[in-house]
PAKOL-730443 format. One line per field, with one value per residue: residue number from 1; residue in one letter; y, x, z of N, C-alpha, C, O, CB in turn. Coordinates in Angstrom, 2 decimals. Atoms other than C-alpha are relative to their C-alpha. Last residue first. Glycine has a CB too. Layout:
N
resi (NUM, ...)
resn (A, ...)
n.Y (Y, ...)
n.X (X, ...)
n.Z (Z, ...)
ca.Y (Y, ...)
ca.X (X, ...)
ca.Z (Z, ...)
c.Y (Y, ...)
c.X (X, ...)
c.Z (Z, ...)
o.Y (Y, ...)
o.X (X, ...)
o.Z (Z, ...)
cb.Y (Y, ...)
cb.X (X, ...)
cb.Z (Z, ...)
//
This chain:
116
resi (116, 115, 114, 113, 112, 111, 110, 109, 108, 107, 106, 105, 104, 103, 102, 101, 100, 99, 98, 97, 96, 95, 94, 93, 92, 91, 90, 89, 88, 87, 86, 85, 84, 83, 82, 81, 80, 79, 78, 77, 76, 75, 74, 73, 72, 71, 70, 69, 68, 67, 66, 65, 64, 63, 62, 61, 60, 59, 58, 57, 56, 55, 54, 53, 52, 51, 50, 49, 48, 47, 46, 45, 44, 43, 42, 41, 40, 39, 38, 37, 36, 35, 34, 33, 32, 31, 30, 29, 28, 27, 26, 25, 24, 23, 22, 21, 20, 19, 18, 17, 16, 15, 14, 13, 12, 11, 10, 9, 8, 7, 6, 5, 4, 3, 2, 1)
resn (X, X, X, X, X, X, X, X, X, X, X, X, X, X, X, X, X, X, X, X, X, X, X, X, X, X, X, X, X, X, X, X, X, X, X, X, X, X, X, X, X, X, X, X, X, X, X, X, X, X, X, X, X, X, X, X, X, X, X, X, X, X, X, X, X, X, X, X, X, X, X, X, X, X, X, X, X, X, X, X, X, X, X, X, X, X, X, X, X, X, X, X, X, X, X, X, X, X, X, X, X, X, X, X, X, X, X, X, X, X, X, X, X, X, X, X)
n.Y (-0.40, -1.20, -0.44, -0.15, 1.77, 1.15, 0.03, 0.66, 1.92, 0.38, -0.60, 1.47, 0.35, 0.58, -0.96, -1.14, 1.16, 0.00, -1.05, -0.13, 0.82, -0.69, -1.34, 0.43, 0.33, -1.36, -0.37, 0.41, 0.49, -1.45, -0.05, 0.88, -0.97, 0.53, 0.32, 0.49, 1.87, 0.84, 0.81, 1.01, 1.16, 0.82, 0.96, 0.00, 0.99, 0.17, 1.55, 0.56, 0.96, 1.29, -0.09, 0.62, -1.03, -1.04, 0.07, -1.48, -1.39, 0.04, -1.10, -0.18, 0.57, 0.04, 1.06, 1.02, -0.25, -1.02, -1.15, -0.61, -0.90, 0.03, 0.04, 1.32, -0.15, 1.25, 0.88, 0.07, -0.91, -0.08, 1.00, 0.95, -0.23, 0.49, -0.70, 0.31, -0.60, 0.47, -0.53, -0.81, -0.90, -0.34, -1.04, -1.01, -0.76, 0.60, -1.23, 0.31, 0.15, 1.17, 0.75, -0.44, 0.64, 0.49, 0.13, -0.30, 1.59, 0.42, -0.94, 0.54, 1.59, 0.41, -0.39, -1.66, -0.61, -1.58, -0.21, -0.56)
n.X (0.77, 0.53, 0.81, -0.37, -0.77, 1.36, 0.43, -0.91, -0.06, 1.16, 0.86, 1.09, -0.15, -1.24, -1.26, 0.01, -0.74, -1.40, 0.18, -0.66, -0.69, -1.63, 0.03, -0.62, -1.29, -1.06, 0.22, -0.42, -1.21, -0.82, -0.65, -1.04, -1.41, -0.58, 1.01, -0.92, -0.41, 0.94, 1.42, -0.21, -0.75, 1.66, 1.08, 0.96, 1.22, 1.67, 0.73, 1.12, 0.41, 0.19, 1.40, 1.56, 0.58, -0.07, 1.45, 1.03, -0.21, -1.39, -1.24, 0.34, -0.72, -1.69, -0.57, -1.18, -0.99, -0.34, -1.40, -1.03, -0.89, 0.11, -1.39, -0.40, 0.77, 0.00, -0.24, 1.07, 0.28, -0.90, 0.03, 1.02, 1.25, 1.25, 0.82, 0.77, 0.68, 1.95, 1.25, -1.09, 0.44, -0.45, -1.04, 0.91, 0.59, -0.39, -0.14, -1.51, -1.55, -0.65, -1.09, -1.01, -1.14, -0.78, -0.83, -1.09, -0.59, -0.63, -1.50, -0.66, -0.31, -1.45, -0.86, -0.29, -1.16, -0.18, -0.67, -1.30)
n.Z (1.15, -0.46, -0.55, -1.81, -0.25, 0.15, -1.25, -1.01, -0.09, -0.52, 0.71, 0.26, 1.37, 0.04, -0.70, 1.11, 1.09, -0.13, 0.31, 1.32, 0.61, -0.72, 0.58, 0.85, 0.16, -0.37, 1.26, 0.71, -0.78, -0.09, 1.53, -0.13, -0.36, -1.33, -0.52, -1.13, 0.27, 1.01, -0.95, -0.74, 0.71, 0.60, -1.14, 0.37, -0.06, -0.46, -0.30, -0.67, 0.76, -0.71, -1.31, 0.61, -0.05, -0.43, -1.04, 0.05, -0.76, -0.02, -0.41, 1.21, 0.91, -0.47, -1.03, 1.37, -0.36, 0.54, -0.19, 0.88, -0.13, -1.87, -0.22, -1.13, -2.01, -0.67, 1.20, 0.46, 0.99, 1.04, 1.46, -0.12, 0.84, 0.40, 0.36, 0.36, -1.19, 0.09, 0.78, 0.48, 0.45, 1.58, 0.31, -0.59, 1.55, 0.79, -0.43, -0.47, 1.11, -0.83, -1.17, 0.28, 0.80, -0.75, -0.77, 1.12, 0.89, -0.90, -0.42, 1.22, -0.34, -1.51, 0.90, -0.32, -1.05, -0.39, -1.24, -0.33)
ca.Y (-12.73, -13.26, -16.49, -16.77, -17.81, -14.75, -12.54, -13.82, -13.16, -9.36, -7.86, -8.11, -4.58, -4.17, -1.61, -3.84, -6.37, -3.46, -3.71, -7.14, -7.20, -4.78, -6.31, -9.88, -8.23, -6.07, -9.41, -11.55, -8.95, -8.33, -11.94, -12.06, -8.71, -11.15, -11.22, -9.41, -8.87, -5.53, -4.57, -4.25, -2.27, 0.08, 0.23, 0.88, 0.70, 2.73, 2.36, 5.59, 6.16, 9.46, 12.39, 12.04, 14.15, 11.66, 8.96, 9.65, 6.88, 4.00, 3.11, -0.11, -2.31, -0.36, 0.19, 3.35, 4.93, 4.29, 1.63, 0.21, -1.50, -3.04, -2.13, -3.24, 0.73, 0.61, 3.70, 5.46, 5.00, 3.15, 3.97, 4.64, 5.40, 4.52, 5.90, 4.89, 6.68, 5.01, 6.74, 3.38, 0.35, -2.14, -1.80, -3.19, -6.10, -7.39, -6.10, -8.61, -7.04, -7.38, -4.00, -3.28, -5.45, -3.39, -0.55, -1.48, -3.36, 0.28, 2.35, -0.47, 0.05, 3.81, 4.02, 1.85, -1.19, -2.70, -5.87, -5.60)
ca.X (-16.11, -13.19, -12.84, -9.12, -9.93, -12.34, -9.56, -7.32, -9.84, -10.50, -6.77, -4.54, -2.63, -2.03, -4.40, -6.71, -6.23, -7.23, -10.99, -10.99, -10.51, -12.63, -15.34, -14.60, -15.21, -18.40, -20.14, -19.71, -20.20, -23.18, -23.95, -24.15, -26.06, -28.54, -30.52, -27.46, -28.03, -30.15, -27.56, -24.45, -25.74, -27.44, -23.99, -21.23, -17.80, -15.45, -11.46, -9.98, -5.87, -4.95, -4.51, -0.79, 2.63, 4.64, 4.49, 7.16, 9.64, 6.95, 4.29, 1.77, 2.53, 1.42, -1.77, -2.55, -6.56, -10.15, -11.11, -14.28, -17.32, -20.87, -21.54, -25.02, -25.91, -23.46, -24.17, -25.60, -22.47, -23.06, -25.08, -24.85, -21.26, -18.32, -14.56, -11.03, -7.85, -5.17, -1.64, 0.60, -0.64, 2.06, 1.43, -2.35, -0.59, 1.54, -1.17, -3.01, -6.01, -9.01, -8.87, -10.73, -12.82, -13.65, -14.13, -16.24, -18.35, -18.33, -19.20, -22.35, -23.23, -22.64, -25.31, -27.62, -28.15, -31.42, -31.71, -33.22)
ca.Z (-7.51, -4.46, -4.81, -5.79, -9.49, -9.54, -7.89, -10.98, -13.45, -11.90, -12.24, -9.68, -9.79, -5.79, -5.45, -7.66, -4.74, -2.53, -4.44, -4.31, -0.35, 0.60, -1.68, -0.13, 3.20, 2.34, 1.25, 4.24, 6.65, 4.65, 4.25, 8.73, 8.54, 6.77, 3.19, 1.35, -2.26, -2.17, 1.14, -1.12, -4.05, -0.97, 0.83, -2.16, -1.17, -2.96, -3.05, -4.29, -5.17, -3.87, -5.70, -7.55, -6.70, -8.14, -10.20, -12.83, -11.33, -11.84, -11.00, -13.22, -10.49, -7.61, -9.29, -10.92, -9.39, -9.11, -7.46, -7.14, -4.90, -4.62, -8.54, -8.64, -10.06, -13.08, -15.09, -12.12, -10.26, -7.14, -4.28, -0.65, -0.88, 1.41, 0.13, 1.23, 0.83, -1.07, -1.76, -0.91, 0.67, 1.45, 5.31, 4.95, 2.94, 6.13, 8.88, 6.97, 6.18, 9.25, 9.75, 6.03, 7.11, 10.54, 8.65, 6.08, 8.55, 10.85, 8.16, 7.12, 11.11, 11.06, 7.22, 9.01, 8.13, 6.17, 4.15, 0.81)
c.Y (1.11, 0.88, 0.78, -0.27, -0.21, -1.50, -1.14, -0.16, -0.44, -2.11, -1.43, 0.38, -1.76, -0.39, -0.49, 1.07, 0.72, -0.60, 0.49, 1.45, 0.15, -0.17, 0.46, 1.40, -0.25, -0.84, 1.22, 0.83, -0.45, -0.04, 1.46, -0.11, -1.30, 1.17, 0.11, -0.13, -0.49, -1.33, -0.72, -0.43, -1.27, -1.32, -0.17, -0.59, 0.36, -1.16, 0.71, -0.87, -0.04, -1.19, -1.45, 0.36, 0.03, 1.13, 0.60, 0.58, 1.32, 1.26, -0.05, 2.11, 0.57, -0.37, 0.36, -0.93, -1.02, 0.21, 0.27, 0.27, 0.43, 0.51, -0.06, 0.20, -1.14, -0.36, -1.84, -0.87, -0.42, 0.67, 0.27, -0.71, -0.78, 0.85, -0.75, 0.26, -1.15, 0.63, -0.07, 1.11, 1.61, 1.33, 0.28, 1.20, 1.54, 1.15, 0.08, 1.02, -0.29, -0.79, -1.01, 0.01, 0.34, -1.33, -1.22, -0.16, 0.68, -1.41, -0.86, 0.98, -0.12, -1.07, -0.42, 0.36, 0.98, 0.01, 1.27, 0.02)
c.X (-0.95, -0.82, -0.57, -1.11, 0.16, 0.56, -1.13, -0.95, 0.74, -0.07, -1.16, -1.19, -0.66, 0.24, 1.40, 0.82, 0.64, 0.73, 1.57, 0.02, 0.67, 0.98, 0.90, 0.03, 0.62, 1.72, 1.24, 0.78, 0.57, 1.06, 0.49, 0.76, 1.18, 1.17, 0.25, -1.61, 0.12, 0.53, -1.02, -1.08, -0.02, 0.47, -1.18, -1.19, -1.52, -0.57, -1.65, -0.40, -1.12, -0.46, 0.49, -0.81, -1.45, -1.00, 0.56, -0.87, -0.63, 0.72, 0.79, 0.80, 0.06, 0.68, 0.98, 0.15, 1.25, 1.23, 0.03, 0.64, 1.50, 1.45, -0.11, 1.38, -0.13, -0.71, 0.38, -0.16, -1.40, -0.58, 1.35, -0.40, -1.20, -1.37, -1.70, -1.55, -1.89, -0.51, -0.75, -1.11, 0.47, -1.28, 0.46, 1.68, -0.29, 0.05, 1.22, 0.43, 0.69, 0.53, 0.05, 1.47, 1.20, 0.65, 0.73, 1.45, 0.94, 0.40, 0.79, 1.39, 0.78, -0.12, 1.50, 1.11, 0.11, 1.61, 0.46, 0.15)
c.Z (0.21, -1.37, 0.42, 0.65, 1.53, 0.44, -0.07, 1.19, 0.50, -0.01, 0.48, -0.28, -0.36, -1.70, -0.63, 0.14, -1.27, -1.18, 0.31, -0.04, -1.68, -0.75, 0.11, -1.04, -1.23, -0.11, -0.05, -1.47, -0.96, 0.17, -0.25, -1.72, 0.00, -0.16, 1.84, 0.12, 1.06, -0.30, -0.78, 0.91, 1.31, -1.35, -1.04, 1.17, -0.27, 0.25, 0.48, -0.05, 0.58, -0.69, 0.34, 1.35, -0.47, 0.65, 1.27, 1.04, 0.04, 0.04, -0.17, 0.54, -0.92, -0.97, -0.11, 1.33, -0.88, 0.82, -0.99, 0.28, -1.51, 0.31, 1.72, 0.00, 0.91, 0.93, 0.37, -1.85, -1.11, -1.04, -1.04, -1.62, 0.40, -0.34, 0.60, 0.59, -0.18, 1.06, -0.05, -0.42, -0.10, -0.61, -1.60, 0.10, 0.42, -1.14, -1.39, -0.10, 0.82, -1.20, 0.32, 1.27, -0.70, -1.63, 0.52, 0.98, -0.52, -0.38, 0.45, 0.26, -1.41, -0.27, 1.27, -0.47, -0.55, 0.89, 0.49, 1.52)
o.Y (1.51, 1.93, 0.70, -0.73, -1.25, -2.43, -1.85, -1.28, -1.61, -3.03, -2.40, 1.07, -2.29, -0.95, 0.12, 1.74, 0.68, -0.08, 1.07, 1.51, 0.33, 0.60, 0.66, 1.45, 0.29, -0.59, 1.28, 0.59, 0.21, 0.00, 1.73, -0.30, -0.98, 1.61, -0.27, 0.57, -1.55, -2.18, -1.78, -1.60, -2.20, -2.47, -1.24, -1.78, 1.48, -2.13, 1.26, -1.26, -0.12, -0.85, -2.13, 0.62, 0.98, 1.84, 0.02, 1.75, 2.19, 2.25, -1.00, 3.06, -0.09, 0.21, 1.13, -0.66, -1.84, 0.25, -0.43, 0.69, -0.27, 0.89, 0.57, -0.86, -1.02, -1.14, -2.80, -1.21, -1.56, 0.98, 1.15, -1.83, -1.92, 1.57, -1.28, 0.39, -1.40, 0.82, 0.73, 0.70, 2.12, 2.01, 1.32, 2.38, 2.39, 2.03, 1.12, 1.83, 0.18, -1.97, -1.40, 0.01, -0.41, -1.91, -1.34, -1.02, 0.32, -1.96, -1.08, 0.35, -0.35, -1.36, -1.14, -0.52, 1.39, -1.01, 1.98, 0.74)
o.X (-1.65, -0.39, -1.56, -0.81, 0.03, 0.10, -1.60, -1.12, 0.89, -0.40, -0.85, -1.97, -0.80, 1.29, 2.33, 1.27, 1.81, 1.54, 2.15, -0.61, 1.82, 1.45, 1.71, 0.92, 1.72, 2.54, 2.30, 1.85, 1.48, 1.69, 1.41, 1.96, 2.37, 1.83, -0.63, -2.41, 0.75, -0.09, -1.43, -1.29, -0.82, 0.19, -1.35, -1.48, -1.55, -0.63, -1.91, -0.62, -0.91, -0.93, 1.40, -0.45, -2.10, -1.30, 1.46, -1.17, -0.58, 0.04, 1.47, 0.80, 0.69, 1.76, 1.51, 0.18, 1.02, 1.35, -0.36, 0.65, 1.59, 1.52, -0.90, 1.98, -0.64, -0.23, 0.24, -1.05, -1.61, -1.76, 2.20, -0.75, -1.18, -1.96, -2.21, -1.82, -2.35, 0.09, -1.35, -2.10, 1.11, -0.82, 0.99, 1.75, 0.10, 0.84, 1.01, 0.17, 0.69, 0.35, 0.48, 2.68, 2.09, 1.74, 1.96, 2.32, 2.03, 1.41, 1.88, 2.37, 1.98, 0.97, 2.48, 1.96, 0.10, 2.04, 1.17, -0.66)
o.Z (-0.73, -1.83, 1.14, 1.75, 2.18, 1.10, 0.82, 1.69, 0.15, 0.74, 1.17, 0.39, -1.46, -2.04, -1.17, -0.78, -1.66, -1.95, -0.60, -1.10, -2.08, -1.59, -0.80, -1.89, -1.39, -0.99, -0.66, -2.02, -1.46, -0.89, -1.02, -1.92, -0.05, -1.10, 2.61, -0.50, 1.01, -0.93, -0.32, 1.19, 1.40, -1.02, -1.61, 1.27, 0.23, -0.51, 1.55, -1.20, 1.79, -1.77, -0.13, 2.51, -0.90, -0.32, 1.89, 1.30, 0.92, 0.30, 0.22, -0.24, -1.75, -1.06, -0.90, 2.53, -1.77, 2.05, -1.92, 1.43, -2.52, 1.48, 2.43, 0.15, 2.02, 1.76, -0.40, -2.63, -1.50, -1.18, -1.07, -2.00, 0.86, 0.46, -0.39, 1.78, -1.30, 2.12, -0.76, -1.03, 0.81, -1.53, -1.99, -0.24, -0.37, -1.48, -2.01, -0.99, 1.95, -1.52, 1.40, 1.03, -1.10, -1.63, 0.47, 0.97, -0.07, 0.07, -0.09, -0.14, -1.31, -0.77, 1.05, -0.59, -1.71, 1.43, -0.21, 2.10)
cb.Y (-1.10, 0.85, -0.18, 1.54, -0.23, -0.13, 1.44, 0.91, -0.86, 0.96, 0.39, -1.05, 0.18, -1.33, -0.22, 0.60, -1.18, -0.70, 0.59, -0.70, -0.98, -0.63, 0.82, -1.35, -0.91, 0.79, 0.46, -0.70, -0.96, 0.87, -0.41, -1.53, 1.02, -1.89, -1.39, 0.91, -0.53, 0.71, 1.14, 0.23, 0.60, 1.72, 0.99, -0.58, -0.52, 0.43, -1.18, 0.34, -1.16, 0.17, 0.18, -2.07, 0.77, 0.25, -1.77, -0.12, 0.36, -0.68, 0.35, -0.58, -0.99, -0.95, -1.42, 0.95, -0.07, 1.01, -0.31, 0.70, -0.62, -1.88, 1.40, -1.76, 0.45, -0.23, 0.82, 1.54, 0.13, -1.22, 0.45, 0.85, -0.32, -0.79, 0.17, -0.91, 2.34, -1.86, 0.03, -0.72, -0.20, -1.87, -0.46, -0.71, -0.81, -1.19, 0.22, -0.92, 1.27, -0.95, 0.29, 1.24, -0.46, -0.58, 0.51, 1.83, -0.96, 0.18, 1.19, 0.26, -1.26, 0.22, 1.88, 0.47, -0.63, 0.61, -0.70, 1.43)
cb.X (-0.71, 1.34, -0.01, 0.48, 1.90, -0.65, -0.46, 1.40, 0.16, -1.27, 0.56, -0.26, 1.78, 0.01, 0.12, -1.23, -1.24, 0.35, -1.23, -0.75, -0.83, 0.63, -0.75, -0.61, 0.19, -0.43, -1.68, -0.87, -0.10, -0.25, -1.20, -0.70, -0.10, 0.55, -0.33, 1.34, 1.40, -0.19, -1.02, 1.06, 1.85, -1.39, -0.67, 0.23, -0.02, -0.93, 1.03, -0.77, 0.71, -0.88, -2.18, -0.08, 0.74, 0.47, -0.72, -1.04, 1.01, 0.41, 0.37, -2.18, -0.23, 0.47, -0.07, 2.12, -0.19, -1.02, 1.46, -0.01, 0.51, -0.29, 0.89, -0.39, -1.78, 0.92, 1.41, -0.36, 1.42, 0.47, -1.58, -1.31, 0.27, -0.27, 0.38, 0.47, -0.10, -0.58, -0.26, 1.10, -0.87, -0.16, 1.27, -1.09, -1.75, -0.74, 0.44, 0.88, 0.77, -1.11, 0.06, -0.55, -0.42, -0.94, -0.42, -0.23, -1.02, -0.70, -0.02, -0.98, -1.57, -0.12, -0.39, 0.09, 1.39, -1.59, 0.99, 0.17)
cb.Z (-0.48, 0.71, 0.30, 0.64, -0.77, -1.89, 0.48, 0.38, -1.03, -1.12, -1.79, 1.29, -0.29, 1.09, 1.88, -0.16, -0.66, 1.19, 0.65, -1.27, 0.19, 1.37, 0.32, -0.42, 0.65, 2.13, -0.28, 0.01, 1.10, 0.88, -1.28, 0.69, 1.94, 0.08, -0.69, 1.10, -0.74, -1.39, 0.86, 0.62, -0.54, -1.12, 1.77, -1.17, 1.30, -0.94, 1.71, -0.02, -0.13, 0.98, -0.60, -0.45, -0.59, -0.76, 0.39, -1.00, -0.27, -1.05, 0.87, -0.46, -0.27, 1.15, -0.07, -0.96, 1.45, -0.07, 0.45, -0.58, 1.46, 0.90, -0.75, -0.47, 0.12, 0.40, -0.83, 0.20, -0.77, -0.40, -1.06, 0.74, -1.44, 0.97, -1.58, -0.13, -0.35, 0.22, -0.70, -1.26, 0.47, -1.15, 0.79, 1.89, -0.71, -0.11, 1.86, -0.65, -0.87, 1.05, 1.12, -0.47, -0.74, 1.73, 0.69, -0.81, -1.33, 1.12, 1.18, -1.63, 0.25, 1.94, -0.66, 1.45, 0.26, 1.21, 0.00, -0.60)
//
């Protein structure tokens, strides 16, 4: 497993999550987002989730909801990463599908996209 520090894996999340199109990054609605050192103990290679209603699936009721959560997962994500350079890698496309899911794009689309 590849090591980084809990600030350095903060600071990947971070910066892929600032490097959304400013675009998409304004369509987010309700999301707050979450990094973990592990995933849930029923999944434990999960490297990230959401929890929460996509945009597509609101409508006038929705109201007065918690937040939508996006988790990243550091230890998941470092046991596959050999390099802070596949980290990087790894974290981004995470980011990524994990918004996507914001946006209601479900998993065999992001797969078709590349983002597996």
């Amino acid at each position: 497993m590849f090591e980084v520090s809990e600030d350095r894996f903060a600071q990947l999340v971070e910066e892929a999550f600032n490097a959304v199109p400013a675009e998409l990054a304004a369509l987010l609605d309700n999301v707050v987002l979450f990094i973990e050192d592990d995933a849930p103990a029923d999944d434990p290679t999960l490297l990230g989730f959401y929890d929460g209603i996509p945009l597509t699936e609101r409508d006038s009721s929705y109201g007065g909801a918690l937040p939508d959560r996006i988790f990243v997962y550091r230890n998941p994500t470092l046991a596959i990463c050999e390099s802070e350079a596949e980290v990087i890698e790894e974290v981004g496309i995470t980011v990524v599908h994990e918004i996507a899911h914001h946006f209601g794009i479900e998993d065999d689309r992001l797969h078709e996209l590349g983002y597996a």
